[in-house]
N, C-alpha and C positions, 0 to 999 in steps of 0.2 A: 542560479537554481533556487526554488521556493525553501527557506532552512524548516520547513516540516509540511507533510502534509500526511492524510488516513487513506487507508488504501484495504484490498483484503490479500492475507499472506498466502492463499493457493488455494485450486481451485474445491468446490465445495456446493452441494445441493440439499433440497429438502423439499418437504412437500407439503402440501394443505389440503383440502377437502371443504368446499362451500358447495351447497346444494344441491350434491351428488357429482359437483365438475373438480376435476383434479387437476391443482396448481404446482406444478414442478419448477423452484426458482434453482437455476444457476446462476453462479457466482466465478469470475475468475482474473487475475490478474492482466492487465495487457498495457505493454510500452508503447505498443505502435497500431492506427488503427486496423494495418494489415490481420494482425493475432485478433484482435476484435473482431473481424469478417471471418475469420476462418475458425473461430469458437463457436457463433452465430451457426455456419452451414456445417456444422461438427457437432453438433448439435439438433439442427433442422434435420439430418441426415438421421442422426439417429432414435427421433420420434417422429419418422418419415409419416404416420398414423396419425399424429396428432392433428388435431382441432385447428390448433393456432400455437406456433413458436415466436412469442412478439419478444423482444427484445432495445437495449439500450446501451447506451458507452461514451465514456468520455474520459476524453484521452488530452495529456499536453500538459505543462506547468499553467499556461493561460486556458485550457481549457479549449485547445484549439482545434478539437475533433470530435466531435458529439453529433451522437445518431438517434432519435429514436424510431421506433418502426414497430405499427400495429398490427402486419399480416393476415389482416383482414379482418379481425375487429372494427368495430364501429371508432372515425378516427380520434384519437386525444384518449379513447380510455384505457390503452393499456402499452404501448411504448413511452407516452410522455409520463404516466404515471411510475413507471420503473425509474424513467431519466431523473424523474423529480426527489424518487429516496436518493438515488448516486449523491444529489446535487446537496438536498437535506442534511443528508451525512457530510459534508464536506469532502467526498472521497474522489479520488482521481485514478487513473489508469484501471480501470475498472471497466469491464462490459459484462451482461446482466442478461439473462435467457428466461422468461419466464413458459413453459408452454403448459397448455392447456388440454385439457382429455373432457369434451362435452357434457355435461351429465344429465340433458336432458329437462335442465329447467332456466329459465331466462335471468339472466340477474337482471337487467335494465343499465345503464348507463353508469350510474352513481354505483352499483354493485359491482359492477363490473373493473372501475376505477378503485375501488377497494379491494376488489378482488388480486388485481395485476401488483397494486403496493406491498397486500402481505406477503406473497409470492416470491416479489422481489428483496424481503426484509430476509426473510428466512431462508433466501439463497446465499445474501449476502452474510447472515449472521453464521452460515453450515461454512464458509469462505474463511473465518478467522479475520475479522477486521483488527488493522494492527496502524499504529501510525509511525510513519518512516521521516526519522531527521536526521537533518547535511551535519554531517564533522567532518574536519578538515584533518588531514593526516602531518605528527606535527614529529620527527623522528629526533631524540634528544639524544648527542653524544658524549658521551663522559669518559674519566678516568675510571678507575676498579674501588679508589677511596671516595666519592663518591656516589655510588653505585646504592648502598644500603640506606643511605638518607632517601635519595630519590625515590626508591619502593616503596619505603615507608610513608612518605608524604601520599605519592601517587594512590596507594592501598587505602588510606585514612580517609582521603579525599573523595575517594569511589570515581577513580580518572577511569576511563575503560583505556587499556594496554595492549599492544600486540604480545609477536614473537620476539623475545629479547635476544637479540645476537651477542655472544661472547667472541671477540676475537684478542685484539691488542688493548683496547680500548671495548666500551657497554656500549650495544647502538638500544634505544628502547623508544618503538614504535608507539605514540599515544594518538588518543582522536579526541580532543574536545569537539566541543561545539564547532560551528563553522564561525567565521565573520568575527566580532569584536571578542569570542569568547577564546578563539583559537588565537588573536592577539595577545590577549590576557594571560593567557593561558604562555605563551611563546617568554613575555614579562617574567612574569612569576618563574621561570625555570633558570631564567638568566639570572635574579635575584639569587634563589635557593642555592644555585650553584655559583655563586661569585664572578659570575661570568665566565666558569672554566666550560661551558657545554657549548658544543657545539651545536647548534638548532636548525634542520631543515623542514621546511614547510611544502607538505608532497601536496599530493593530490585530495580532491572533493568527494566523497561519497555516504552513503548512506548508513545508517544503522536504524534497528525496528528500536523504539520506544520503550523503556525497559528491559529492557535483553543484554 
């Protein structure tokens, strides 16, 4: 798995106004390109009125599901140009609605491709862009004597911690980094505690980037 990448935390709109035509950008989270298609006509459905619901997405750690789609705009100015902030921003699992409500006056080609980008900036920015990194789940097991060392180190260090179980023995769930840090990190417990802890190394998953 990619150990970080930017994405946006839920879903999220907003709107613009260029030359009387009104820009509604959505923003919303998706794993699979399935939820991408069904935000898209979840959307299409509910500006059934509208002008144009052009849209974009791109889905996969390699980036391996990307759409864009002008809905009848003239083509490249305004699905590729949403694709192109996703892409800008570095962001992933991500698909993008911008629709449009006519206003009656022409932008031309180059307006138009400006048009669909602020659109899509300010759907994505109403979305809470956040960036999401891999730690590895690293469960340290100890005796009760030392238990108070290890908080204190973990706390100093600003380790993020789970739920600490009390039973015979302290289990205390930690998540460094993924990959050489959760090694490092696996080290350094075996050190601090003289080798009396017992260390299991769970599972991969995520956490948002300062949280």
């Amino acid at each position: 798995m990619l150990p970080r990448y930017s994405t946006v935390r839920q879903f999220g709109s907003d709107e613009i106004v260029i030359k009387k035509s009104r820009f509604i950008g959505y923003a919303k989270p998706a794993e699979t390109e399935e939820e991408a298609v069904a935000f898209i006509e979840e959307i299409k459905k509910k500006h059934w009125d509208a002008t144009h619901n052009c849209s974009a997405y791109l889905i996969g750690e390699r980036d391996q599901f990307q759409k864009a789609l002008d809905d009848g705009e003239p083509s490249g100015t305004a699905g590729k140009p949403i694709l192109e902030v996703i892409k800008n921003r570095g962001m992933k699992n991500v698909v993008v609605v911008v629709t449009r409500y006519f206003g009656g006056i022409m932008l031309g080609a180059g307006g138009l491709v400006r048009a669909y980008t602020d659109g899509a900036v300010v759907g994505i920015d109403a979305a809470d862009p956040i960036v999401k990194v891999l730690h590895r789940e690293v469960v340290v097991d100890v005796d009760y004597t030392w238990y108070g060392k290890l908080e204190n180190e973990l706390r100093g260090r600003g380790f993020r911690v789970g739920e600490v179980s009390f039973t015979d023995r302290v289990r205390v769930p930690c998540y460094p980094e993924a990959g050489e840090a959760a090694e490092r990190f696996q080290a350094w417990m075996t050190d601090l505690t003289q080798g009396q802890a017992v260390i299991e190394a769970g599972k991969e998953l995520f956490f948002i980037e300062g949280e």
